[in-house]
CHARMM internal coordinates of N, CA and C (Angstrom, degrees):
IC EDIT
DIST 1 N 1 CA 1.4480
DIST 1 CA 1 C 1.5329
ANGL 1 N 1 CA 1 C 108.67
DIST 1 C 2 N 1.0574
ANGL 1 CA 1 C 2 N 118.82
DIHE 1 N 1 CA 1 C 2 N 126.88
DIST 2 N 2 CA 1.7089
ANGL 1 C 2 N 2 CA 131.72
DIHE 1 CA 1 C 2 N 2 CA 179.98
DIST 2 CA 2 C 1.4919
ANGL 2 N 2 CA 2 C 89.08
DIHE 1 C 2 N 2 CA 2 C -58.66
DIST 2 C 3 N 1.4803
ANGL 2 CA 2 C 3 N 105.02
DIHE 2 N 2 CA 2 C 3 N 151.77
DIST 3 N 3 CA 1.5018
ANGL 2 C 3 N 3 CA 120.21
DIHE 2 CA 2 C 3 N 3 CA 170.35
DIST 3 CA 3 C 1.5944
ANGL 3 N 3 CA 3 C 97.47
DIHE 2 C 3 N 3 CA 3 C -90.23
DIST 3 C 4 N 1.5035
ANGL 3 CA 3 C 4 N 85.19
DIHE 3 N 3 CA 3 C 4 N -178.49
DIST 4 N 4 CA 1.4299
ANGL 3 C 4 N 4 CA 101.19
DIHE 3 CA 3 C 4 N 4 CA -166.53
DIST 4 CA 4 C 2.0320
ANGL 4 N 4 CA 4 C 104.74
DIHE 3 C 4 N 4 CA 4 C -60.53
DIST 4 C 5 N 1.4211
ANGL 4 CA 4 C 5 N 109.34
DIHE 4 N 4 CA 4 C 5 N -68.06
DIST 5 N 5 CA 1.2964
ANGL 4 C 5 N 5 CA 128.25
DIHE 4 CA 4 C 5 N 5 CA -176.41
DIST 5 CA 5 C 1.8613
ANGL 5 N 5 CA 5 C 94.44
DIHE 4 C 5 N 5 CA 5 C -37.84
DIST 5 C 6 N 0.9135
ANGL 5 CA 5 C 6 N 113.23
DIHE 5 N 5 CA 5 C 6 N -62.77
DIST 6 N 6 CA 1.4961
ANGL 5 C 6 N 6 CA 113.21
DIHE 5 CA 5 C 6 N 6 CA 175.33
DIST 6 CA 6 C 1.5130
ANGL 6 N 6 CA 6 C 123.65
DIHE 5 C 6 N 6 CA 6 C -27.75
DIST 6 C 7 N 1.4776
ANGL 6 CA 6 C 7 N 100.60
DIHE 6 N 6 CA 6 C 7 N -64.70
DIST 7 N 7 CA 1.2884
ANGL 6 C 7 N 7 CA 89.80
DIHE 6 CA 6 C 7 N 7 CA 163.88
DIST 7 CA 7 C 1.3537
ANGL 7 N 7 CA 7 C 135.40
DIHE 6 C 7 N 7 CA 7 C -90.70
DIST 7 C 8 N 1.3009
ANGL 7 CA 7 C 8 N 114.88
DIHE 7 N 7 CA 7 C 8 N 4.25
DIST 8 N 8 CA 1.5522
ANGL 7 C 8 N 8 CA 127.36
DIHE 7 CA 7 C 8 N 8 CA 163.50
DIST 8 CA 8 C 1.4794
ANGL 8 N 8 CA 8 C 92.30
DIHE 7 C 8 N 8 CA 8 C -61.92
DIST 8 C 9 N 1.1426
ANGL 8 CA 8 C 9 N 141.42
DIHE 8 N 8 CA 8 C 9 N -70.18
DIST 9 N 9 CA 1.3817
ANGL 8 C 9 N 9 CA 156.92
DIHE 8 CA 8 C 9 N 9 CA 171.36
DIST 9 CA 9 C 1.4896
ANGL 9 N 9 CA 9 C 100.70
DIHE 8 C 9 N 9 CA 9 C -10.23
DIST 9 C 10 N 1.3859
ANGL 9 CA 9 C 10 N 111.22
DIHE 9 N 9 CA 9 C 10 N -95.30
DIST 10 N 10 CA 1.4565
ANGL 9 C 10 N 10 CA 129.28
DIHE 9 CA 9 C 10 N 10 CA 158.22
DIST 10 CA 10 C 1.3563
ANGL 10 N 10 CA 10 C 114.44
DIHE 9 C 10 N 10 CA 10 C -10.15
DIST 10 C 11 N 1.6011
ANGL 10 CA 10 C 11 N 131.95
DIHE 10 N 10 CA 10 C 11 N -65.25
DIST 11 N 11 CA 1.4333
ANGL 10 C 11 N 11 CA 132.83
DIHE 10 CA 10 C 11 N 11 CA 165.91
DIST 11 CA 11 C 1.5792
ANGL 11 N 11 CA 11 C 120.60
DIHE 10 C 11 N 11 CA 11 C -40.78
DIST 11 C 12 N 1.5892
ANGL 11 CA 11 C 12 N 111.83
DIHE 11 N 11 CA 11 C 12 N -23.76
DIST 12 N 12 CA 1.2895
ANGL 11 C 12 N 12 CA 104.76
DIHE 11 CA 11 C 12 N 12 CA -161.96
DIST 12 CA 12 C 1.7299
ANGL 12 N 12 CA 12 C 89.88
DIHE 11 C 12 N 12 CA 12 C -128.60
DIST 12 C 13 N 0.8372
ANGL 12 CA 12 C 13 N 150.76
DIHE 12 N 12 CA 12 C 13 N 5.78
DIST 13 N 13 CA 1.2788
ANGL 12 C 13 N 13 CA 138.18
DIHE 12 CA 12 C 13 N 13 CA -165.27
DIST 13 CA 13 C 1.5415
ANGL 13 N 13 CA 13 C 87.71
DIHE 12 C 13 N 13 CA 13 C -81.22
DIST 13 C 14 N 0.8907
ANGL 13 CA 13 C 14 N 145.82
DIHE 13 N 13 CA 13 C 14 N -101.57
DIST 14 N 14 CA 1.7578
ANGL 13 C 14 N 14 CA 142.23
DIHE 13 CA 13 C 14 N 14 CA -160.70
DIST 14 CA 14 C 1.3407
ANGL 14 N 14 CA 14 C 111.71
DIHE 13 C 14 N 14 CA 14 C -15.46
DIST 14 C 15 N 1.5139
ANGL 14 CA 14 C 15 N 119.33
DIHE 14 N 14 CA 14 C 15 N -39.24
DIST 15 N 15 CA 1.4549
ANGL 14 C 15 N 15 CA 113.62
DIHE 14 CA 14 C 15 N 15 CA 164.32
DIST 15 CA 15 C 1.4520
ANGL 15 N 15 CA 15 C 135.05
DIHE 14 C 15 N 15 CA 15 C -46.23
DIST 15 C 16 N 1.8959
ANGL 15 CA 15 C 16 N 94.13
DIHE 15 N 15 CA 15 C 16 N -53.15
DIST 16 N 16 CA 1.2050
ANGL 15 C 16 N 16 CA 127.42
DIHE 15 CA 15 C 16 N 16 CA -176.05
DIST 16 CA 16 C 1.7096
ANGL 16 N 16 CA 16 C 95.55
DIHE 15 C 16 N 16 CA 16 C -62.00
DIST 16 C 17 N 1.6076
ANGL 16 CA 16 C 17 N 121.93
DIHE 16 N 16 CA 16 C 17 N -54.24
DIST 17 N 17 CA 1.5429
ANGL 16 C 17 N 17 CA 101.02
DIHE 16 CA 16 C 17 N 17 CA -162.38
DIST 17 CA 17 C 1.6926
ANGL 17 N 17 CA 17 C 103.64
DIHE 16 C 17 N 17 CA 17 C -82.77
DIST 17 C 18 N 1.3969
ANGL 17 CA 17 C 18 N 115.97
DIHE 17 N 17 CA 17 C 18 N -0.55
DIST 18 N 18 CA 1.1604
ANGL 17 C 18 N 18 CA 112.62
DIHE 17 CA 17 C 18 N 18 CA 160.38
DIST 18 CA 18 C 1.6338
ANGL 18 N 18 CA 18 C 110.49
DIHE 17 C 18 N 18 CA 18 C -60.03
DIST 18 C 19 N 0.9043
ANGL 18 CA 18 C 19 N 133.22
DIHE 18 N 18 CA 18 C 19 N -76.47
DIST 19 N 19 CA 1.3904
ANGL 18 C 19 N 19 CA 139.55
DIHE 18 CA 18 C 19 N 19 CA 162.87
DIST 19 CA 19 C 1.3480
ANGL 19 N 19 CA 19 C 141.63
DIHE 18 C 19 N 19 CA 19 C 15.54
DIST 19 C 20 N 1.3943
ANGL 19 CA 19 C 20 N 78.36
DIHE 19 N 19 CA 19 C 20 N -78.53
DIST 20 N 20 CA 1.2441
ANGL 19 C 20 N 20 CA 105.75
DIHE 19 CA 19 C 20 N 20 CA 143.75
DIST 20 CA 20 C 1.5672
ANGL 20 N 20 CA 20 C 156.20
DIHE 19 C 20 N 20 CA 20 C -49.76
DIST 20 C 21 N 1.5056
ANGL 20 CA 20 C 21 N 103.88
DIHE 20 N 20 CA 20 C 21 N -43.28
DIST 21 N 21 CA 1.3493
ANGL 20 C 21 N 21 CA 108.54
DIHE 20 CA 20 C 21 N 21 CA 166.80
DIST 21 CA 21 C 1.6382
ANGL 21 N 21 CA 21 C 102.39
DIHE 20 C 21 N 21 CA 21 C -97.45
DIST 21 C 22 N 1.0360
ANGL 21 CA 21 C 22 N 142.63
DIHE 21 N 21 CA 21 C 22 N 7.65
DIST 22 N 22 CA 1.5517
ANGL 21 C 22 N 22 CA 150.77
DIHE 21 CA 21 C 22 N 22 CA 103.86
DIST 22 CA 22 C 1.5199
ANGL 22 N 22 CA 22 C 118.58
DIHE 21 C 22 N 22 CA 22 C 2.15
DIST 22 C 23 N 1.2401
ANGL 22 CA 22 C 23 N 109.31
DIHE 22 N 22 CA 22 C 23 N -84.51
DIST 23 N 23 CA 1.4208
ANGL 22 C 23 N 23 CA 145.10
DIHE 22 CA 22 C 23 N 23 CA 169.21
DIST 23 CA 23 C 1.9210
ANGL 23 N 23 CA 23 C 107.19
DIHE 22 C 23 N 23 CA 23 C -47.49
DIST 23 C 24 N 1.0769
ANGL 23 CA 23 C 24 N 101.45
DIHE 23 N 23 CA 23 C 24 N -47.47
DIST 24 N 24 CA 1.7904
ANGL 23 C 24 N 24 CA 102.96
DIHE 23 CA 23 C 24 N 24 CA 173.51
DIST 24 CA 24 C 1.0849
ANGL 24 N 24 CA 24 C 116.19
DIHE 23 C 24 N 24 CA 24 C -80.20
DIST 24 C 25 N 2.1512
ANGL 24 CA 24 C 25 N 123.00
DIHE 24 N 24 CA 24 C 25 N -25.72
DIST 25 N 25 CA 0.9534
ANGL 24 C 25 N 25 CA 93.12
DIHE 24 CA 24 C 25 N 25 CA 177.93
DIST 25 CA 25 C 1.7837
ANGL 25 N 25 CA 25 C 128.02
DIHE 24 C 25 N 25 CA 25 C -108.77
DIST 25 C 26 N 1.6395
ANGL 25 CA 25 C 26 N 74.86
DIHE 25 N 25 CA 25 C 26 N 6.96
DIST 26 N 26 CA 1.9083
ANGL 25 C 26 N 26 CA 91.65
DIHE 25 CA 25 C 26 N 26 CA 158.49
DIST 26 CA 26 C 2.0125
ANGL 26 N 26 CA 26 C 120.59
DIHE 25 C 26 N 26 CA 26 C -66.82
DIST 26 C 27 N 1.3235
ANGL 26 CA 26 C 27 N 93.36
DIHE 26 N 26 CA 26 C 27 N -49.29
DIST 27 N 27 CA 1.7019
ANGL 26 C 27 N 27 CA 85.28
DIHE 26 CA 26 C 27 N 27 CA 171.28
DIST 27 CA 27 C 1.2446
ANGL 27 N 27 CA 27 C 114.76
DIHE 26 C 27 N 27 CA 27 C -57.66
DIST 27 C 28 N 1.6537
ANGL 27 CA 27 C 28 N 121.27
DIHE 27 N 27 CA 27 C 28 N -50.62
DIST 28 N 28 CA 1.1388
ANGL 27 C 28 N 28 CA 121.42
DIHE 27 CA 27 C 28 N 28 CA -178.94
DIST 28 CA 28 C 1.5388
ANGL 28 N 28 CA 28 C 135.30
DIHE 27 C 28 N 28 CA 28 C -38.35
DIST 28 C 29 N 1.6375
ANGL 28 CA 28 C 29 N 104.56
DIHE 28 N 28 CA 28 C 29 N -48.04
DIST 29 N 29 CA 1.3300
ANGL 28 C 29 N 29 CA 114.26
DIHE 28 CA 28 C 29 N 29 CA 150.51
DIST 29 CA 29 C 1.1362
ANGL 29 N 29 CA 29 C 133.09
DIHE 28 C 29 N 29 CA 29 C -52.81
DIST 29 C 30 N 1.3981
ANGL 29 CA 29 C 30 N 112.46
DIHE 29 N 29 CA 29 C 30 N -25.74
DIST 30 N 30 CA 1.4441
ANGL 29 C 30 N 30 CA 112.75
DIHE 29 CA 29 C 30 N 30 CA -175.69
DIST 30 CA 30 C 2.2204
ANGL 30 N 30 CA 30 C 103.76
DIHE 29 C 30 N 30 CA 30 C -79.27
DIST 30 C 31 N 1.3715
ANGL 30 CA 30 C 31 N 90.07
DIHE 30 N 30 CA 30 C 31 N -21.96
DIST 31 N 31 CA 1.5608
ANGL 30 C 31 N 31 CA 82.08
DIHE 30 CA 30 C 31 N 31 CA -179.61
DIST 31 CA 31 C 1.3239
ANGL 31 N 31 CA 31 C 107.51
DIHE 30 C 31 N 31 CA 31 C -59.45
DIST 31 C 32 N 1.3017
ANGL 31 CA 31 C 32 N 118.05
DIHE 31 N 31 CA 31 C 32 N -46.90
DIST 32 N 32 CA 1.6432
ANGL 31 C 32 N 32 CA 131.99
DIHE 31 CA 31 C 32 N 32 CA -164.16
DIST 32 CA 32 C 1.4873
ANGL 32 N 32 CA 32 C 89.52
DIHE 31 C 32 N 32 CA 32 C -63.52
DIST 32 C 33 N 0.8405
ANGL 32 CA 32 C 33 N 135.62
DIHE 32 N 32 CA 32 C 33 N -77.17
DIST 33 N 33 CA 1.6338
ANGL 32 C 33 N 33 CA 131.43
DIHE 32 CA 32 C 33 N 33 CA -164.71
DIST 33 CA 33 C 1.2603
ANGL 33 N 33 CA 33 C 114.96
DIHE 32 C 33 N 33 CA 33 C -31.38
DIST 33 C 34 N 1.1636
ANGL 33 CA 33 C 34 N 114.49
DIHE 33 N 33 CA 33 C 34 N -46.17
DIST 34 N 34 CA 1.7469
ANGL 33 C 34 N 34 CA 127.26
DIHE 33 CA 33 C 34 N 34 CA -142.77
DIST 34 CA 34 C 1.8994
ANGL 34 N 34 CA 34 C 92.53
DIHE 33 C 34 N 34 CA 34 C -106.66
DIST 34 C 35 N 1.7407
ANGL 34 CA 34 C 35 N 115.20
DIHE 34 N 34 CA 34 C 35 N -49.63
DIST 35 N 35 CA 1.6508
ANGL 34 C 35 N 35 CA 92.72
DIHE 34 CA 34 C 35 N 35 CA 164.10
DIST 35 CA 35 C 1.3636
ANGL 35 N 35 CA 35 C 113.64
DIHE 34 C 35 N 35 CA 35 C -121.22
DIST 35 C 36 N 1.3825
ANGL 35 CA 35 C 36 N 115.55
DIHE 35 N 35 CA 35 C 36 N 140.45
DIST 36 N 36 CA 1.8365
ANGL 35 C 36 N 36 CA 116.90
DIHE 35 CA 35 C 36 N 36 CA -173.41
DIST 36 CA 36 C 1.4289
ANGL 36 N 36 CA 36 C 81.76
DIHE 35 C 36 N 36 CA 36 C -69.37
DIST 36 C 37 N 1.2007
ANGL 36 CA 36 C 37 N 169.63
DIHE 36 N 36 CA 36 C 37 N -66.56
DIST 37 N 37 CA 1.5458
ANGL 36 C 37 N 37 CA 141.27
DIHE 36 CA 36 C 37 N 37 CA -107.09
DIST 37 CA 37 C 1.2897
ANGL 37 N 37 CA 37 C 90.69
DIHE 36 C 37 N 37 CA 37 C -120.09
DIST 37 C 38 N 1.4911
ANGL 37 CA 37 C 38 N 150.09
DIHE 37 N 37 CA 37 C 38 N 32.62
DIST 38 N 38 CA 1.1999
ANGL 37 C 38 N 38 CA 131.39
DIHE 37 CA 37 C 38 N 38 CA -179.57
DIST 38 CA 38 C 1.4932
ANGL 38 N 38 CA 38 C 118.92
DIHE 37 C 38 N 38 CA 38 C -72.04
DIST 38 C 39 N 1.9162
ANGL 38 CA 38 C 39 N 88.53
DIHE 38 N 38 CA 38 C 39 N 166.55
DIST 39 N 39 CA 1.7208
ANGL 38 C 39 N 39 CA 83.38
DIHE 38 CA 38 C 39 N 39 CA -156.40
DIST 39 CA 39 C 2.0466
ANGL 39 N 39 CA 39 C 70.66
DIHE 38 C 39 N 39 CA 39 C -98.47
DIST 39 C 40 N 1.4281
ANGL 39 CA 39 C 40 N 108.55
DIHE 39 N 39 CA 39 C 40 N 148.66
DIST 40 N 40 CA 1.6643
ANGL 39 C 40 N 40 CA 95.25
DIHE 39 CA 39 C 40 N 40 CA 170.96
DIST 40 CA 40 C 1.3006
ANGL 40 N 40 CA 40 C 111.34
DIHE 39 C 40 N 40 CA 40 C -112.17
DIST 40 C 41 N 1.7615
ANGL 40 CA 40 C 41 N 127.25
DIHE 40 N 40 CA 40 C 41 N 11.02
DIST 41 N 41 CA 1.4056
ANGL 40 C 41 N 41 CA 103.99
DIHE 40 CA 40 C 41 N 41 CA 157.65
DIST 41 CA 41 C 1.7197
ANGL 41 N 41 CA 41 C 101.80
DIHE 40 C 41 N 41 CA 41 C -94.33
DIST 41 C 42 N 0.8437
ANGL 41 CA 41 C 42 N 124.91
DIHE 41 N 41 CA 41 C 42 N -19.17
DIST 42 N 42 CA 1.7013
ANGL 41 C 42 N 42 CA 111.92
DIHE 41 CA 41 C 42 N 42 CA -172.39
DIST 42 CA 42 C 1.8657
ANGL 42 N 42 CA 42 C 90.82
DIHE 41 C 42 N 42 CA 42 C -72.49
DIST 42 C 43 N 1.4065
ANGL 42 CA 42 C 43 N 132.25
DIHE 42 N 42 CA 42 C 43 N -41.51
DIST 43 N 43 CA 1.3108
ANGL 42 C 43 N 43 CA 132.20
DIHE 42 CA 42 C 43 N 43 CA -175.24
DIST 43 CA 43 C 1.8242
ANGL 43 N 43 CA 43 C 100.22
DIHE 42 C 43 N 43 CA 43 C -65.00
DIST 43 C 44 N 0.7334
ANGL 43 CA 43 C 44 N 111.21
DIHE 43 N 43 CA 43 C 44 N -30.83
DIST 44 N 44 CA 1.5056
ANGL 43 C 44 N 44 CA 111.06
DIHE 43 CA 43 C 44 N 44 CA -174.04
DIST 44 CA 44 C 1.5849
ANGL 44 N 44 CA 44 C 109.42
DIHE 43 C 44 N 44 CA 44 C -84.98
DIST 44 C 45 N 1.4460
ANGL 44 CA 44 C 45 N 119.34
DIHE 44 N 44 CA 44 C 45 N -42.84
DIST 45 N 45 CA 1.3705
ANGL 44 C 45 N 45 CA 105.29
DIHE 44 CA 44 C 45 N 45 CA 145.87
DIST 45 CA 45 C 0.9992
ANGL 45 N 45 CA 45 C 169.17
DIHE 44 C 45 N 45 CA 45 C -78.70
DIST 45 C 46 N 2.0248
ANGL 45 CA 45 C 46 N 102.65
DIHE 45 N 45 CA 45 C 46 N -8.17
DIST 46 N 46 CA 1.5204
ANGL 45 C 46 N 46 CA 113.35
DIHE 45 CA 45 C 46 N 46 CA 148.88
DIST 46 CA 46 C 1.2267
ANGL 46 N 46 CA 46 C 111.33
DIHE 45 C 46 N 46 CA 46 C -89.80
DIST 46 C 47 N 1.3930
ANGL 46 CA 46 C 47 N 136.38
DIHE 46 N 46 CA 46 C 47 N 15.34
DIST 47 N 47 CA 1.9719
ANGL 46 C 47 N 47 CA 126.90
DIHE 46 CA 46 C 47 N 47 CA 147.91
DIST 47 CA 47 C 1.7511
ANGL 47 N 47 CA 47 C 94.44
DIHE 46 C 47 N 47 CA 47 C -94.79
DIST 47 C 48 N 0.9437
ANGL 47 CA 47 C 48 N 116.82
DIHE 47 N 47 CA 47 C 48 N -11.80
DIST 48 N 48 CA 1.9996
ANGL 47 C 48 N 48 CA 88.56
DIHE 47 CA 47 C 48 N 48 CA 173.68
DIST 48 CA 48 C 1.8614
ANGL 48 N 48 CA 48 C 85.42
DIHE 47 C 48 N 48 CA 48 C -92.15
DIST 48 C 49 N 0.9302
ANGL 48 CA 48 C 49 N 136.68
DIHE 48 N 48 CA 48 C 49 N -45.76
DIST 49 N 49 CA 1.4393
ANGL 48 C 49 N 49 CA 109.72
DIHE 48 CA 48 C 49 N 49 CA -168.13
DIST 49 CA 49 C 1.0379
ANGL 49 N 49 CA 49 C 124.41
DIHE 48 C 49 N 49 CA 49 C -83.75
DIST 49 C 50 N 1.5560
ANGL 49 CA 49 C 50 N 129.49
DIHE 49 N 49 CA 49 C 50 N -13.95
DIST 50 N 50 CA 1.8037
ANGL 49 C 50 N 50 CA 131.07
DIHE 49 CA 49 C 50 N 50 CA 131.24
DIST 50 CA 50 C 0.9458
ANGL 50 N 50 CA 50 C 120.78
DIHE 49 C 50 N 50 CA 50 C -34.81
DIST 50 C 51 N 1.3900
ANGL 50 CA 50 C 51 N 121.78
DIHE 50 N 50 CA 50 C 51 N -34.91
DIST 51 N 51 CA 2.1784
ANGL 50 C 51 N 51 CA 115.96
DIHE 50 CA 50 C 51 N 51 CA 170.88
DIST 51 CA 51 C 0.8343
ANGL 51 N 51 CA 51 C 85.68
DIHE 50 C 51 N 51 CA 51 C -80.59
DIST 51 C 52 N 1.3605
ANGL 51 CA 51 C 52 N 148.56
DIHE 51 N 51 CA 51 C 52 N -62.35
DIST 52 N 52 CA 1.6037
ANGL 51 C 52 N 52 CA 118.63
DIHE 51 CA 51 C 52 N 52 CA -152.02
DIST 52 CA 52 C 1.5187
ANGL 52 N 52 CA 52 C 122.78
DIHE 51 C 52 N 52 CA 52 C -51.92
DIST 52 C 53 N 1.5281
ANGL 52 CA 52 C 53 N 93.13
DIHE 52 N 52 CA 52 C 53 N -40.42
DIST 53 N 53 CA 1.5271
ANGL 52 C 53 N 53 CA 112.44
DIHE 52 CA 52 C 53 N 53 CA -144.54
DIST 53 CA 53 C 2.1834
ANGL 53 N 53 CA 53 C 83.03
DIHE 52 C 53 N 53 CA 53 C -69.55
DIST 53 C 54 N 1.3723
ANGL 53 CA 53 C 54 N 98.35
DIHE 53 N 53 CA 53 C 54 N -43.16
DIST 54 N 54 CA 1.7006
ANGL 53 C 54 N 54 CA 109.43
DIHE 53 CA 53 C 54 N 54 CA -179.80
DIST 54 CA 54 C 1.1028
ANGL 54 N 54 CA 54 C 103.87
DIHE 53 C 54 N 54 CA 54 C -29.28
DIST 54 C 55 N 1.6762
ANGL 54 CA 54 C 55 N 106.18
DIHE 54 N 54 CA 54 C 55 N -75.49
DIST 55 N 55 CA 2.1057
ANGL 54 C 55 N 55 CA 123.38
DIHE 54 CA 54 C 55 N 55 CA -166.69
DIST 55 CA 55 C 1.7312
ANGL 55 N 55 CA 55 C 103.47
DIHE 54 C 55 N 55 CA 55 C -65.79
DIST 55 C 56 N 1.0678
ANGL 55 CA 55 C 56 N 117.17
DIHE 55 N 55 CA 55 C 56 N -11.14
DIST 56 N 56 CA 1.5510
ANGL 55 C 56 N 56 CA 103.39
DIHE 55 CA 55 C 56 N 56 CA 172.07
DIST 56 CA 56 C 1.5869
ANGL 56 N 56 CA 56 C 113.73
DIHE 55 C 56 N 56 CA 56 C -111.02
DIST 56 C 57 N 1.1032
ANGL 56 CA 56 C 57 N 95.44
DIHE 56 N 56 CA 56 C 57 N 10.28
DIST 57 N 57 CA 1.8166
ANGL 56 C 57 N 57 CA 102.83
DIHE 56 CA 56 C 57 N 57 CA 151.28
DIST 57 CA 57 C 1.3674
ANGL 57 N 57 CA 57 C 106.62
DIHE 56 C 57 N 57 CA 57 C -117.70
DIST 57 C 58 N 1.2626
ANGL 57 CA 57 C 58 N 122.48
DIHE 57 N 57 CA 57 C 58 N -5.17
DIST 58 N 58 CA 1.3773
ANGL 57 C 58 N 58 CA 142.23
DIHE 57 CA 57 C 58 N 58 CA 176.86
DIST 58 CA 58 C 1.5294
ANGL 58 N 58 CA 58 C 96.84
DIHE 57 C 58 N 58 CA 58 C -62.30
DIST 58 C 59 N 1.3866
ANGL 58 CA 58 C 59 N 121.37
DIHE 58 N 58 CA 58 C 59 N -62.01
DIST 59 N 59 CA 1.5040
ANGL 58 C 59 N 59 CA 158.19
DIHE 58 CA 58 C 59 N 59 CA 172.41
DIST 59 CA 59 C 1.3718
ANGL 59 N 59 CA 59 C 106.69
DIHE 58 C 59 N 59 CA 59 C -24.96
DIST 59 C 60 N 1.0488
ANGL 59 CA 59 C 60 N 97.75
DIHE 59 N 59 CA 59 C 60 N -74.65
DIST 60 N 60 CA 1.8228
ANGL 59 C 60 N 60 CA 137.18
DIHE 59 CA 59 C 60 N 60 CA -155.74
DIST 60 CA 60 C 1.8772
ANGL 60 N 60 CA 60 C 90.46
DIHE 59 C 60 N 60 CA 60 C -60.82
DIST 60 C 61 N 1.3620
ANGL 60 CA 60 C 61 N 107.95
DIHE 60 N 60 CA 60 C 61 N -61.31
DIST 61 N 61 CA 1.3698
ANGL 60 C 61 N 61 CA 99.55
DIHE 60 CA 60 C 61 N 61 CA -172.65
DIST 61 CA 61 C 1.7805
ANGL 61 N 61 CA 61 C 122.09
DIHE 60 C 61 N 61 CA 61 C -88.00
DIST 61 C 62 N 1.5172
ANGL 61 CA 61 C 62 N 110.12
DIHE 61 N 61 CA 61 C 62 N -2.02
DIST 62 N 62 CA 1.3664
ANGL 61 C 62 N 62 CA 109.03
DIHE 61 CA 61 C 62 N 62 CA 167.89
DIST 62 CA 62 C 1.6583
ANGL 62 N 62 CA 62 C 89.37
DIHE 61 C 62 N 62 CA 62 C -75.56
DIST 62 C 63 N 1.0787
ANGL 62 CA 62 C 63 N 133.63
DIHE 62 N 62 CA 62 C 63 N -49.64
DIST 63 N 63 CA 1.3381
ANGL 62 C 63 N 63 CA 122.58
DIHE 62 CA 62 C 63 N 63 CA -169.33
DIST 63 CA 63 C 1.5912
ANGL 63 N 63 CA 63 C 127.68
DIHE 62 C 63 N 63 CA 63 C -72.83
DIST 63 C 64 N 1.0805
ANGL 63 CA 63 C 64 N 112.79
DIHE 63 N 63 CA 63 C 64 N -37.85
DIST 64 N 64 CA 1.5813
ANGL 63 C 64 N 64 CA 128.48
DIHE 63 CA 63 C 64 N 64 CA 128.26
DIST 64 CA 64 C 1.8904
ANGL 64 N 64 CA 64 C 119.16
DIHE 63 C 64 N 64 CA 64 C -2.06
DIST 64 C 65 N 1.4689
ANGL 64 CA 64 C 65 N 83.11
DIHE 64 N 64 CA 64 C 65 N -66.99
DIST 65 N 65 CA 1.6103
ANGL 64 C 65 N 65 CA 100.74
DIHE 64 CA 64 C 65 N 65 CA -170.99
DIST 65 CA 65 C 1.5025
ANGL 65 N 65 CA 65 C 116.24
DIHE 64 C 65 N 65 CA 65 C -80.66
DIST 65 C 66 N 1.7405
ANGL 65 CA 65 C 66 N 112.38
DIHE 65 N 65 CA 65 C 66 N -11.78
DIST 66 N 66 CA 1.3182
ANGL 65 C 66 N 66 CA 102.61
DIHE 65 CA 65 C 66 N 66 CA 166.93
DIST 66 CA 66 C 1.2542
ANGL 66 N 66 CA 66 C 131.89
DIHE 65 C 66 N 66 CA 66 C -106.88
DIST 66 C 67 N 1.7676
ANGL 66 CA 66 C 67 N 112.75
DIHE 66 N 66 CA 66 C 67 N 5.23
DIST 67 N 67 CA 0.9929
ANGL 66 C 67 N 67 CA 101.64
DIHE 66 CA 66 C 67 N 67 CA 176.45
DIST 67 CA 67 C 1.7633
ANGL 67 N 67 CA 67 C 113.63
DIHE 66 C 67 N 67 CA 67 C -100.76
END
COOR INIT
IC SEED 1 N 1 CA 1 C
IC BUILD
């Protein structure tokens, strides 16, 4: 049986990956603004590896914070 948080999880994840691709496609725009010649898969892959790099310092300090 899923725990509780689990399915709290579950209730909200569609929000959450809403959010998210929210969030990518706000930087994304911001590439276009800021250079006319952008390349948009190299921009699209240093903003997916800026979120990552975010939530795994994201990580680091929730875990940080509990011990």
């Amino acid at each position: 049986m899923p725990r509780i948080e689990e399915l709290e999880m579950n209730a909200h994840r569609a929000e959450l990956n809403s959010d998210v691709q929210g969030l990518f496609i706000k930087y994304r725009a911001r590439f276009g603004w800021d250079v006319p010649e952008v390349d948009e898969r190299l921009s699209e892959r240093l903003i997916i590896q800026s979120m990552r790099q975010a939530l795994d310092e994201l990580q680091l300090q929730v875990a940080a914070s509990r011990t």
